[in-house]
N, C-alpha and C positions, 0 to 999 in steps of 0.2 A: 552475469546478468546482461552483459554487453549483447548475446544473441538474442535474447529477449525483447531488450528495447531496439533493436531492430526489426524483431518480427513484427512487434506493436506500429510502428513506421510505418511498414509495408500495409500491415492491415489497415489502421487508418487509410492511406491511400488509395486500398484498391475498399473498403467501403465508402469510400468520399467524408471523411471525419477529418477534423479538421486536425493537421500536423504544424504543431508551432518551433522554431529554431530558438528561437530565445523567451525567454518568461515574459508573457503578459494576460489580459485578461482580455483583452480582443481575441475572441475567435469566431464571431461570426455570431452569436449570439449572445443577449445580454448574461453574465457571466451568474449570477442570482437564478437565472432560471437554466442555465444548464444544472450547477450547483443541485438545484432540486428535483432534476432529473435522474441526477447522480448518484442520490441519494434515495430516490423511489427504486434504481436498479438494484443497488448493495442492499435495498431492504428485501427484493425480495429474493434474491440470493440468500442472505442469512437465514430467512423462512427455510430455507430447503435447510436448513441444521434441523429442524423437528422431524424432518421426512429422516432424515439419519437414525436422528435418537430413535425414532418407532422401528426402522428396520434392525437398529442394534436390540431394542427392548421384544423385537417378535421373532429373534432369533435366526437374523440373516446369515449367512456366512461373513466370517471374518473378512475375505477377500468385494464379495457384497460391498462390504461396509466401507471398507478401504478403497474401494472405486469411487464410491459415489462420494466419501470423503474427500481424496485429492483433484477429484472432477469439479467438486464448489470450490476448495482455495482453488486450487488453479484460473476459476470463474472470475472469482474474485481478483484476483491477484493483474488477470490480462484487463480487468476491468479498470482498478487502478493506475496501473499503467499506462492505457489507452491516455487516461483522463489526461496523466503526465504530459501526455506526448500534444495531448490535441495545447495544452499550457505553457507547452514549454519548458516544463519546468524538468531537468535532467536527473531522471532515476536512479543511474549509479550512484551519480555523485551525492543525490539527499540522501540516500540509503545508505551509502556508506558515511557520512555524517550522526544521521541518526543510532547507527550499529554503535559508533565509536561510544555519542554519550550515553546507549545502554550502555555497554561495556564501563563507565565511569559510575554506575550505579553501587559496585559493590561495598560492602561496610570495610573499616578498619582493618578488620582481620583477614582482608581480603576474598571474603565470601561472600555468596549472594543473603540478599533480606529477603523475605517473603512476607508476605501478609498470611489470612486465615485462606483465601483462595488461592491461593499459589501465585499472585501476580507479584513481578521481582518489584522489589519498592528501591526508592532511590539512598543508597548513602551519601554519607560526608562529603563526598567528592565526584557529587553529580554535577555535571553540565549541563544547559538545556540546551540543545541543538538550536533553537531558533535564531540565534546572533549569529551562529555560523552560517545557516541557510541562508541569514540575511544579504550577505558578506557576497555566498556563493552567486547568488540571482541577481542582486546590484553588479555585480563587477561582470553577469555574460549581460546583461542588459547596457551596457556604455561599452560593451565589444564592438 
């Protein structure tokens, strides 16, 4: 993901978005209303999943589908990231935090939970990320 949150860098830069080195909430606009700007784009991003579901329900082609599927996360995904970048807040590093306390989800017998929708639920021996991301942003922020 290193090339990633590099190309997110660059783009910020060459669209004039704001690129932060260490976590804060200064970037140039009050952080509440980027926040909900952020959040009008991911929504309407998400909207294009219906445009999907119709083209898988009218019978597009498989590859159809799979375009326009990995075209929205990927949307998404540089969307995210952007945000990261314009915050400060460094991508590999929460991602791979986060991955870890998924991976700490699983039950006893070493397998995953699931609920009725398939989302993995947490066992015995979850962690929540947050104390570590705490840890990770306090200690680049007194760098």
């Amino acid at each position: 993901m290193k090339k990633l949150s590099e190309d997110i860098r660059t783009f910020n830069k060459l669209y004039k978005l704001p690129i932060s080195d260490t976590p804060t909430l200064d970037i140039g606009v009050r952080p509440e209303s980027r926040l909900q700007m952020f959040k009008k784009i991911l929504s309407e991003e998400l909207d294009e999943i219906d445009d999907i579901v119709t083209a898988v329900l009218s019978g597009k082609s498989e590859l159809e589908v799979l375009v326009a599927l990995a075209d929205l996360l990927g949307d998404i995904q540089v969307y995210c990231a952007s945000e990261m970048a314009k915050f400060g807040i460094p991508q590999d590093e929460v991602l791979s935090i986060i991955m870890q306390s998924n991976f700490s989800k699983l039950g006893e017998d070493g397998l995953p939970i699931y609920d009725e929708r398939g989302k993995v639920m947490k066992g015995p021996n979850y962690w929540k990320p947050e104390p570590k991301i705490s840890d990770l942003l306090a200690k680049l922020k007194n760098n």
